[in-house]
C-alpha positions as semicolon CSV with decimal commas, in nm:
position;residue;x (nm);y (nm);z (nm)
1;X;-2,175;3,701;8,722
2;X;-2,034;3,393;8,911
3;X;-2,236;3,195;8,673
4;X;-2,049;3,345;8,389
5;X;-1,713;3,325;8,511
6;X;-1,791;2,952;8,595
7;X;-1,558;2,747;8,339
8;X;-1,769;2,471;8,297
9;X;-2,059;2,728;8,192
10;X;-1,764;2,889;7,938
11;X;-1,727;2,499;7,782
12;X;-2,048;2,448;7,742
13;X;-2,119;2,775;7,581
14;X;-1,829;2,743;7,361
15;X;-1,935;2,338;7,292
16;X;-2,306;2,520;7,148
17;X;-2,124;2,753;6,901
18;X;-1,876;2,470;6,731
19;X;-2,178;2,270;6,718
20;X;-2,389;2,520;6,584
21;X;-2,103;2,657;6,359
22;X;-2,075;2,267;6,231
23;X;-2,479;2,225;6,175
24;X;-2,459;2,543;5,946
25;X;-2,119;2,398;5,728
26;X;-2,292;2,084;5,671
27;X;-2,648;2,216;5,582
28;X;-2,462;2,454;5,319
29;X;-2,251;2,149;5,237
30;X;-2,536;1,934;5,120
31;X;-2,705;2,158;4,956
32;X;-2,386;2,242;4,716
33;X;-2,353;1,866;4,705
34;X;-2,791;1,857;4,558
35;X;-2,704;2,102;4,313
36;X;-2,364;1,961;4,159
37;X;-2,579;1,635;4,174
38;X;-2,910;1,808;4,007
39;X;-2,653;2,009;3,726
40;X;-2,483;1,672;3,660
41;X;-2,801;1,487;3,551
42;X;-2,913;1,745;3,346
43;X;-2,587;1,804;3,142
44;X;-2,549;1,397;3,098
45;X;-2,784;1,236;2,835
46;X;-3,021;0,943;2,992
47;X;-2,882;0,595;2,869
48;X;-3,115;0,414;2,717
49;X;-3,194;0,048;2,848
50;X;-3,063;-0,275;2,714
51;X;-3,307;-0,360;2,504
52;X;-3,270;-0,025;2,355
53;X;-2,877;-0,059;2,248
54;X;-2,937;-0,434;2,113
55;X;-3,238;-0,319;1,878
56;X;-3,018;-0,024;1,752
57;X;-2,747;-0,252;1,737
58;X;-2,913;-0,525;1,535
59;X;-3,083;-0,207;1,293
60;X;-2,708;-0,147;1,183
61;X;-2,623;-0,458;1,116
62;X;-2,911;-0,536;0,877
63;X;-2,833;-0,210;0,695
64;X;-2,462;-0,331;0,646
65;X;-2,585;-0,650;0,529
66;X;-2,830;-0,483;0,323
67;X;-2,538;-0,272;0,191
68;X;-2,312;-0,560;0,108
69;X;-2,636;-0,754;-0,087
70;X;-2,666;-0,435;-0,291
71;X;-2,300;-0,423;-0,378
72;X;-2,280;-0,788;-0,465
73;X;-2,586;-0,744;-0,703
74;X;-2,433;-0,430;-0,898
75;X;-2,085;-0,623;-0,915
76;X;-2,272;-0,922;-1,054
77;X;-2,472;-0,719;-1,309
78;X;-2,141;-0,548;-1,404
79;X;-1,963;-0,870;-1,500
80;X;-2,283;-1,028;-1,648
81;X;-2,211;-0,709;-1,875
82;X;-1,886;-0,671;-1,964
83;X;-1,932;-1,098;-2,023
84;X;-2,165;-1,030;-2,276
85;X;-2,032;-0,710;-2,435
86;X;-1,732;-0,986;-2,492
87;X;-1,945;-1,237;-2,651
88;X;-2,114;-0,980;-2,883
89;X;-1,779;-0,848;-2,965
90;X;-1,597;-1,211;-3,010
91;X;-1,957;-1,290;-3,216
92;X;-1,899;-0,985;-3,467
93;X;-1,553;-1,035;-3,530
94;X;-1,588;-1,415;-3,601
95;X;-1,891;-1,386;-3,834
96;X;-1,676;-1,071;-4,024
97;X;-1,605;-1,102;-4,416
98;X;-1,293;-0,949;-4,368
99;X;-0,982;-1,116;-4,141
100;X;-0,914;-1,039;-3,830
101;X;-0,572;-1,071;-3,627
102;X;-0,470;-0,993;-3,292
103;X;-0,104;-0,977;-3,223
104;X;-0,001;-0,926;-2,865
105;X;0,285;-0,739;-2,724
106;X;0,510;-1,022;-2,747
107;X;0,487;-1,036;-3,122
108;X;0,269;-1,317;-3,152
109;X;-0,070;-1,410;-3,261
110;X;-0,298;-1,488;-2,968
111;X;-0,644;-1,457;-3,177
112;X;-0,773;-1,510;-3,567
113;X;-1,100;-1,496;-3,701
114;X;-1,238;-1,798;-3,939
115;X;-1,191;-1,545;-4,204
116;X;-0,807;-1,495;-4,152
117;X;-0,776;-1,871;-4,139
118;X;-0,946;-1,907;-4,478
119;X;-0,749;-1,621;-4,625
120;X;-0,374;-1,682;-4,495
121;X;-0,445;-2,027;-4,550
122;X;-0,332;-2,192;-4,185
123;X;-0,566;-2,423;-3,979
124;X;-0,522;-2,224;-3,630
125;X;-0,226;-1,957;-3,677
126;X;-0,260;-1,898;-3,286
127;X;0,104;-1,874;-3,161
128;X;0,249;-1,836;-3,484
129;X;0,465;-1,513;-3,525
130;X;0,368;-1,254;-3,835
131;X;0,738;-1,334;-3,995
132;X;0,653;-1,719;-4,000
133;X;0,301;-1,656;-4,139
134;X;0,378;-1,393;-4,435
135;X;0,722;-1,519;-4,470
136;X;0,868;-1,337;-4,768
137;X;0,550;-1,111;-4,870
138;X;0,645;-0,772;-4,988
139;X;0,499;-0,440;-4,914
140;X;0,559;-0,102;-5,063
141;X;0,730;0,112;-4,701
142;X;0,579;0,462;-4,669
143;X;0,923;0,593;-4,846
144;X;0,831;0,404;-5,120
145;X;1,082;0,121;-5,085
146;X;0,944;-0,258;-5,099
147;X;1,001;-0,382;-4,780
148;X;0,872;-0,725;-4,572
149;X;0,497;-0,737;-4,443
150;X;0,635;-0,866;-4,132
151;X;0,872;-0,631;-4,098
152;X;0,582;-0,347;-4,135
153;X;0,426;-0,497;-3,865
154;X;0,707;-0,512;-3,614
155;X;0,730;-0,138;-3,645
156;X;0,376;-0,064;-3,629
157;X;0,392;-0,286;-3,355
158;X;0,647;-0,101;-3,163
159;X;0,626;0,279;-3,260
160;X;0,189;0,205;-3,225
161;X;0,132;0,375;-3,601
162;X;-0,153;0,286;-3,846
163;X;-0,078;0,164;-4,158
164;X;-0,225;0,061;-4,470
165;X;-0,055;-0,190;-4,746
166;X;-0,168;-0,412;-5,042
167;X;0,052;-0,724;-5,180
168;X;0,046;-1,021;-5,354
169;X;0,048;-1,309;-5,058
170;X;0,070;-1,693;-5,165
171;X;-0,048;-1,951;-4,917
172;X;0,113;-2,272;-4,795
173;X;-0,099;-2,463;-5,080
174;X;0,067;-2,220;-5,359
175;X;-0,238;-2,013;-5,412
176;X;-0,188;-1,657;-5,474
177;X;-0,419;-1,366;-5,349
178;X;-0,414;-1,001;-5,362
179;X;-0,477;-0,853;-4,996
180;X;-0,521;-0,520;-4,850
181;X;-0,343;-0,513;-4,472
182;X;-0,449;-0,255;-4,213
183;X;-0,248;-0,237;-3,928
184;X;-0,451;-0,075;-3,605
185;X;-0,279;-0,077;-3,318
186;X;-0,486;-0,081;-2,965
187;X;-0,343;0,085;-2,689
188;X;-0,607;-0,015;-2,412
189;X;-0,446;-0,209;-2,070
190;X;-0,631;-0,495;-2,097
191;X;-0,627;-0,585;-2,484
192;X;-0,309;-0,387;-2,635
193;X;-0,116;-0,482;-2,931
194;X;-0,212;-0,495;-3,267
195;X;-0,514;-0,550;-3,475
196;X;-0,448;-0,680;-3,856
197;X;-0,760;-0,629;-4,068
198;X;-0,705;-0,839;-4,409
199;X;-0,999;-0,799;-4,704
200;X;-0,966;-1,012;-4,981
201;X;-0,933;-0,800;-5,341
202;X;-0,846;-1,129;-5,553
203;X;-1,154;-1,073;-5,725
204;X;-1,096;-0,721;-5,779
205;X;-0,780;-0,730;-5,882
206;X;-0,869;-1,000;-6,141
207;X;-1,136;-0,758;-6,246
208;X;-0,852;-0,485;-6,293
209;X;-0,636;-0,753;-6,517
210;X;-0,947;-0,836;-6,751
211;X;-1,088;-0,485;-6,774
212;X;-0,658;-0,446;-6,875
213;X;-0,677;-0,693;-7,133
214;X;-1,041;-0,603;-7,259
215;X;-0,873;-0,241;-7,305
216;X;-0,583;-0,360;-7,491
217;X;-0,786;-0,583;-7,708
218;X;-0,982;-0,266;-7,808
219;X;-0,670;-0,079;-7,890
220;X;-0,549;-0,298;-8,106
221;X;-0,875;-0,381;-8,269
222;X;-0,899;0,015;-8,328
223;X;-0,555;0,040;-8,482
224;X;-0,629;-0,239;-8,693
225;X;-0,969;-0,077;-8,816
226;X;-0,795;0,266;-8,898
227;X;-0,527;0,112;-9,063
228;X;-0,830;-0,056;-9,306
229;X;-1,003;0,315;-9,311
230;X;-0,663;0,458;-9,438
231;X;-0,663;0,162;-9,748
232;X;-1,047;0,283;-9,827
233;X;-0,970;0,631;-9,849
234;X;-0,670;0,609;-10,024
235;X;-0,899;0,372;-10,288
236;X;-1,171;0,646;-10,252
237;X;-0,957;0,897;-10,391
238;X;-0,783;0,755;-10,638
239;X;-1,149;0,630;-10,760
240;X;-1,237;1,042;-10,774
241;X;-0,921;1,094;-10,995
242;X;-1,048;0,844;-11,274
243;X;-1,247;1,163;-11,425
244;X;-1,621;0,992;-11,405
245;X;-1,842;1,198;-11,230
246;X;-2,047;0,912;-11,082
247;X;-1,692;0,722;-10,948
248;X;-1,625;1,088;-10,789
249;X;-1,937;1,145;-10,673
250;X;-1,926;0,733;-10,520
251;X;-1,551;0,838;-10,405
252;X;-1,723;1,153;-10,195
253;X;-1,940;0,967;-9,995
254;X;-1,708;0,660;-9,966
255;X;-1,445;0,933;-9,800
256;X;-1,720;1,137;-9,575
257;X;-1,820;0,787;-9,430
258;X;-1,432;0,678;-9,382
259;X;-1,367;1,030;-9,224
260;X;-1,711;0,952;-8,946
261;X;-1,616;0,611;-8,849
262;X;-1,247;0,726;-8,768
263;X;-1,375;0,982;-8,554
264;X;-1,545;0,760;-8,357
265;X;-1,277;0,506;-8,349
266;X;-1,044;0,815;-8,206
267;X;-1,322;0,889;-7,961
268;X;-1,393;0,523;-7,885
269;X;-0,984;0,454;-7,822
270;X;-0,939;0,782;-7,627
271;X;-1,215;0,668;-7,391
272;X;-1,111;0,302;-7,299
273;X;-0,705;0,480;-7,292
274;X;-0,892;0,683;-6,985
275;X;-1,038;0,353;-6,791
276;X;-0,694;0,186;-6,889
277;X;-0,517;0,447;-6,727
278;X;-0,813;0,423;-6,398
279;X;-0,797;0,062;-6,390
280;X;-0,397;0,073;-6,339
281;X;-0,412;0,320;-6,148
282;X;-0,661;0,153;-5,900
């Protein structure tokens, strides 16, 4: 009992308990410290080594390259085609029978085919505004008044309308030609303004004047004729009045005949009125 009331047996119990107590706290210490540790590496994803991250690295790269080479190639191939969908198209219309011309927005002609050179007469209208080139050629206006080609062509210009005309157009030289005008206007962003398509009808027309003249020429050749028909039968009958049989029976057949051929005439006339009328018409 004196041993247990001794104080320096009371310190040194009490020393053994704190230092016991502390030996527990730290062995439950580290092992909550091991298994935040252990959870830690197992939520977190290994990092891979240096060599690793360059090769990945590198493997992107080349496919970006790779990328860019492929774009580079289609945008090539795209203008190599729209290059020569421009020469095929710039072929066509300069090898065209018909003229071709391309006014711009401005008013003025940027492009002409050989064909609308030949026709309109000027070496290289390029430049050249519609009101210098036709100058004073008349048009019949959709309200049936004659009005100025150039004029026509301002408006379909501006309100972008079709239109369709035919006029008499003399050249700088003084030659005259008959010309059908169609007036298409093109409304795309890169290429608008107005496409003038000119065909030559010179020949045509001429055609129409002679077919005119052949049909007048046959009028009056078949007015003339029944004019001669009417002297025959008049004869004819007055030839069946003289009382012999054989002058009446002559004077019969002289009429039937007269009466045939001026049917035909009639016919013939009445048929070459009709292509007259088709030819003017046209």
């Amino acid at each position: 009992m004196r041993l247990l009331a001794n104080p320096l047996v009371i310190r040194m119990g009490l020393g053994l308990l704190v230092s016991a107590a502390v030996f527990v706290v730290g062995i439950f210490a580290i092992r909550a410290l091991r298994r935040g540790l252990v959870e830690n590496e197992s939520l977190s994803e290994p990092l891979g080594s240096p060599e690793d991250a360059t090769y990945a690295y590198s493997a992107v790269i080349q496919q970006l390259k790779q990328q860019k080479f492929e774009l580079q190639n289609e945008q090539a191939a795209q203008q190599r085609r729209a290059k020569t969908s421009e020469q095929i198209t710039a072929a066509v219309i300069a090898n065209l029978p018909c003229g071709v011309l391309f006014i711009g927005p401005n008013g003025l002609v940027k492009q002409a085919n050989s064909a609308a050179r030949q026709l309109l007469g000027f070496a290289s209208p390029l430049g050249m505004s519609p009101d210098a080139i036709f100058r004073n050629t008349t048009v019949t206006a959709g309200d049936g008044e004659p009005a100025r080609l150039a004029d026509e062509i301002a408006t379909s210009l501006r309100n972008r309308v079709r239109a369709n005309f035919r006029s008499s157009y003399e050249t700088v030289s003084g030659e005259q030609r008959s010309l059908a005008f169609t007036l298409i206007p093109l409304t795309l962003d890169e290429a608008s303004g107005l496409a003038c398509v000119i065909n030559d009808e010179t020949d045509a027309a001429q055609s129409r004047r002679e077919k005119l003249l052949q049909s007048e020429f046959v009028a009056e050749m078949a007015l003339q004729l029944r004019g001669s028909l009417l002297v025959i039968r008049d004869c004819a009958e007055r030839l069946s009045k003289a009382g012999d049989p054989s002058d009446t029976h002559l004077a019969h057949d002289i009429s039937a005949e007269t009466d045939r051929i001026e049917k035909l005439l009639v016919e013939f006339v009445a048929e070459r009125s009709s292509a007259k009328a088709a030819a003017a018409h046209a």
